[in-house]
N, C-alpha and C positions, 0 to 999 in steps of 0.2 A: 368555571375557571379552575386553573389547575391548582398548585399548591403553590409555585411557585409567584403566579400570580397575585395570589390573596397576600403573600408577605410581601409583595412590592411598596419600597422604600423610596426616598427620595432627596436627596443631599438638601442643604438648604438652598444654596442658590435657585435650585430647580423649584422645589416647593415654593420659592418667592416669586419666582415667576409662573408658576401655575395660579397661586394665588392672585396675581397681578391679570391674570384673564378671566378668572372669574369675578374679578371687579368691573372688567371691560364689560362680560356678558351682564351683571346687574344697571351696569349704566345703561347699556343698550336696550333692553327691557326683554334680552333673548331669557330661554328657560334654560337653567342648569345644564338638564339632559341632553338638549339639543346641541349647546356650546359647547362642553364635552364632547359630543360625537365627531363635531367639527376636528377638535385637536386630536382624532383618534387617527393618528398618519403615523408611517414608520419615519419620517423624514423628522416630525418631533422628537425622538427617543425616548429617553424618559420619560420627559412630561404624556407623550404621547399614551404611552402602555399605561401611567398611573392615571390618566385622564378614562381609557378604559374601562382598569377594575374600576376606576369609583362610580363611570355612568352603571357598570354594570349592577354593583352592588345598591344603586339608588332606585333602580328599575325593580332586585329584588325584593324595594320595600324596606331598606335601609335607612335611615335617618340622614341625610344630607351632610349633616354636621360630622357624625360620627366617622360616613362612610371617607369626606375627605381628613378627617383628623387621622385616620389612622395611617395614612401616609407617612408621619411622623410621631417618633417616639415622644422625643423632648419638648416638641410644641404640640399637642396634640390637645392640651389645655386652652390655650389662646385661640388655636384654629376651629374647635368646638364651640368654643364662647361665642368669638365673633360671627361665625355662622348662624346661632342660635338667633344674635341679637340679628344680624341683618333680616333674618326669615319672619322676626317679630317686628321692625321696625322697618324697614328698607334701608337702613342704612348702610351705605360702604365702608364708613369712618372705622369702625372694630376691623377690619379685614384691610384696612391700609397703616392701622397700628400694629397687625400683626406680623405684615412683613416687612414696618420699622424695626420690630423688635430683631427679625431675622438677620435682618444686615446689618443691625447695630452687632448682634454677636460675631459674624463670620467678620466685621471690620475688626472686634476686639482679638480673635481668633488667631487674625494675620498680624496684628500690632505683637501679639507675645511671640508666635515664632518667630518672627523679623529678631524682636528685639533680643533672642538668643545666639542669633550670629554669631554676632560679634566676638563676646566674650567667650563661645565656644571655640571659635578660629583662635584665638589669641591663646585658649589653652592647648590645641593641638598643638598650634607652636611653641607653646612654652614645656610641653610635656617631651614633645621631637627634641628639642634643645638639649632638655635635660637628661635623657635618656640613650642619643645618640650623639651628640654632640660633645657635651659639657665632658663626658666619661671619657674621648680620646686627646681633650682637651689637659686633663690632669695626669692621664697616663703618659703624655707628651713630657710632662712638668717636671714626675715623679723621674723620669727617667732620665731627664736631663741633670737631675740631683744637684739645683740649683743649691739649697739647703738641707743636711738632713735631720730629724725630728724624731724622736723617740716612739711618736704617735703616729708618725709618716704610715707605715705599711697596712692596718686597719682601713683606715678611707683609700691608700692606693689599691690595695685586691678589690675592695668594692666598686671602682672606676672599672677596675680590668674584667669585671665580670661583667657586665653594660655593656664594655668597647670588645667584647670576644663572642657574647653572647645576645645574638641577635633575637632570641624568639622570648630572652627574658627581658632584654630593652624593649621588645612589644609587646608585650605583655603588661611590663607596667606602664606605657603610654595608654594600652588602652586602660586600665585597669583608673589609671588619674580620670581621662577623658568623660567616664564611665559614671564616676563619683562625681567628678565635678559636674556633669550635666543635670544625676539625679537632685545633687543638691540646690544646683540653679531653678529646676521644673518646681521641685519642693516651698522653695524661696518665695517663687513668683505666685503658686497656686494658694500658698500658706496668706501671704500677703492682701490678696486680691477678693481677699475674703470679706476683708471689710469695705471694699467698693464693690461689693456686690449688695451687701445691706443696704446701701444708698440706693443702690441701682435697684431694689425689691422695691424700697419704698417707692424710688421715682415711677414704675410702673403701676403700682397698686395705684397709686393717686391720679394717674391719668386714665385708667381707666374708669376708674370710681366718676374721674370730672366727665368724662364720655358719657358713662354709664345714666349718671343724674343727667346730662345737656339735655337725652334723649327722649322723645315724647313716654310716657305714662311710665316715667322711672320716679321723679320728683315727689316729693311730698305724696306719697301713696301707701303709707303704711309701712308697719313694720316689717311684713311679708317681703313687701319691694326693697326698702331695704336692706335686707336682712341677705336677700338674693344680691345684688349690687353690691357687697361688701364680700358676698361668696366669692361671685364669680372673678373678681378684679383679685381676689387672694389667691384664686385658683393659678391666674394668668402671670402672679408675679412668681408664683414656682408651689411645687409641691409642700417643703417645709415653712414657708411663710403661710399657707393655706391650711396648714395643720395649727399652726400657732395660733390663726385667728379664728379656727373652726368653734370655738368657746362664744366667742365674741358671737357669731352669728345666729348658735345657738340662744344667746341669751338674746338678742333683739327681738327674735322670735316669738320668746316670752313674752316681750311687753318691756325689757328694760331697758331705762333712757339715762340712768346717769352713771358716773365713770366707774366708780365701786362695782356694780352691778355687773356694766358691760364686761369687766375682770380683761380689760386690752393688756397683750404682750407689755412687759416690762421696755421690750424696747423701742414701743411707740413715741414718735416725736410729739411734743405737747400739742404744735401746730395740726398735726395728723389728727390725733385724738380728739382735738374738737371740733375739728370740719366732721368726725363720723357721729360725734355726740350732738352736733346739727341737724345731721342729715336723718336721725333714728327719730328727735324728738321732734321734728320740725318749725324749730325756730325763725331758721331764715328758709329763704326761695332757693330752687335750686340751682338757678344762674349765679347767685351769690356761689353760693359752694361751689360750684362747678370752677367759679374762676379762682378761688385761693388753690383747688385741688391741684390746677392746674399751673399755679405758679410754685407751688410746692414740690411736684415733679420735675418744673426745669431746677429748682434749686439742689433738690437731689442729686438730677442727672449732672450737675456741675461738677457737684463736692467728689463722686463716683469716676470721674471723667480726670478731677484736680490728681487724688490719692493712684489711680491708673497711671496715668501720664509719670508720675514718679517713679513708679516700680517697674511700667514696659522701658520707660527713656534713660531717668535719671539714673537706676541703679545699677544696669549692666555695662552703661557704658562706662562708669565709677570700676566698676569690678574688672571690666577690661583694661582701663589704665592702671589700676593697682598689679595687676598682671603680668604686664609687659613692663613696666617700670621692676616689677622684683626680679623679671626675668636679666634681663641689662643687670642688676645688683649683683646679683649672683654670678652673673660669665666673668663679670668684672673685678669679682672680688678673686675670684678665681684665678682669673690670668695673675691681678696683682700683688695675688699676695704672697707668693714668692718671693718677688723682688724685693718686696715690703720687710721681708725676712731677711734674705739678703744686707739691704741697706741698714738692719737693725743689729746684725752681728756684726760688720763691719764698722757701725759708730762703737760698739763695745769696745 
């Protein structure tokens, strides 16, 4: 295969639906290779050529797992895992969470651009206003020398250089638009930060509750644990899988209780003892499996709750603060002239 070949990519949507027929071919009881070859048509596109390298690379003795994970950067973790486990277990369930997770991002994806419209339009026009508008609105004023003002000529050359000069009125439109967008991406990325902790946790624990549901994961030692608590950190993301890389060293060892395990500070207590269960073996793992798993919809709520604020509630706040200063300002502009006017003449 050529070079270009071997680095072939794969957006997500695509990857979700490649993965979505290699679920079809597990159900079917077709082999890898063979269902691959199937989808090797130029009429597929993408999927098509990545459906290729990867029969290719599995024929040269490739790992299955690795060969499709590398398809993708950012999930290359969960699409490894889940492959792993369905080739140990038969199951599809890991590779139908994996391209929940995929769509659950490209929906979060589209919810943040969507929800910068808005308030981006509403500053173009309030930056247009102010920039080409509002400046032959007061040069209009000045000149009409409704009242005059000691201070008058300072703010009037600064109107006339806006309303004369076109390339510095665009300049500082784009110059606002510019700032204000980097500050809104800032805002929303800064923000989102803590529903995405939710969102770490609500994945680690549904795979954790998969990972136990699954035959010869339960009550099988420290090893198995220890693996199951890897792999579900690995899938909720790189730095959560580094934070708990401690924890599954020490299971390994032999330790069962919370001192020992030395879990991240920002384990939720609930979390912590479904894993301080699961190492020591208290309960069964249908037990666990189903707190794990109501622990993850509770995450993904809270994640979903603290989101919904920041994609819905906040820009569309910031666009009526906007467009209401923008109105205050033309306004006060046109009237306060007059406002001057009527105050010399009460004198």
């Amino acid at each position: 295969m050529s070079d270009t070949a071997d680095s072939t990519t794969l957006d997500n949507e695509s990857l979700a639906m490649l993965l979505e027929e290699i679920i079809a071919m597990a159900a079917s009881g077709r082999s890898l290779v063979s269902g691959l070859a199937d989808l090797d048509d130029g009429a597929m596109g993408k999927i098509g050529s990545a459906a290729s390298l990867v029969r290719t690379r599995i024929e040269n003795g490739e790992p299955a797992s690795a060969a499709i994970a590398s398809l993708s950067e950012k999930y290359r973790a969960p699409i490894r895992v889940s492959m792993e486990i369905m080739a140990e277990t038969g199951s599809t369930q890991p590779i139908y969470e994996t391209v929940r997770l995929i769509r659950e991002a490209n929906e979060t994806r589209r919810q943040v651009q969507l929800s910068v419209v808005n308030p981006m339009f509403n500053v173009v026009v309030a930056a247009t206003v102010t920039f080409f508008v509002l400046p032959w609105i007061m040069v209009s004023l000045s000149e009409a020398e409704l009242i005059k003002s000691a201070f008058s000529p300072t703010p009037t050359e600064i109107w006339q250089t806006f309303a004369q000069n076109f390339f510095i009125a665009g300049a500082a439109t784009v110059a606002v638009v510019g700032l204000f967008g980097a500050m809104l991406y800032w805002n929303l990325k800064r923000s989102l930060r803590g529903s995405d902790v939710s969102q770490s946790y609500s994945t680690f624990c549904r795979w954790v509750a998969m990972r136990v549901g699954l035959p010869h994961s339960a009550n099988a030692g420290n090893t198995e644990a220890g693996r199951v608590i890897e792999t579900a950190a690995e899938v909720a993301g790189p730095q959560f899988a580094e934070a708990w890389a401690t924890v599954v060293e020490n299971i390994r060892r032999g330790s069962q209780t919370p001192a020992a395990l030395a879990m991240p500070k920002t384990t939720p207590e609930p979390v912590g003892q479904c894993v301080i269960d699961l190492v020591s073996g208290r309960r069964d793992g249908a037990s666990i499996a189903l707190d794990m798993l109501r622990l993850s919809d509770l995450y993904r709520q809270t994640s979903r709750r603290r989101r919904t604020w920041w994609i819905d509630v906040v820009p569309q706040r910031v666009s009526a603060i906007l467009m209401i200063t923008m109105i205050v300002i033309i306004l006060r502009a046109i009237l306060q002239p007059l406002f001057d006017v009527v105050s010399e003449v009460v004198r």
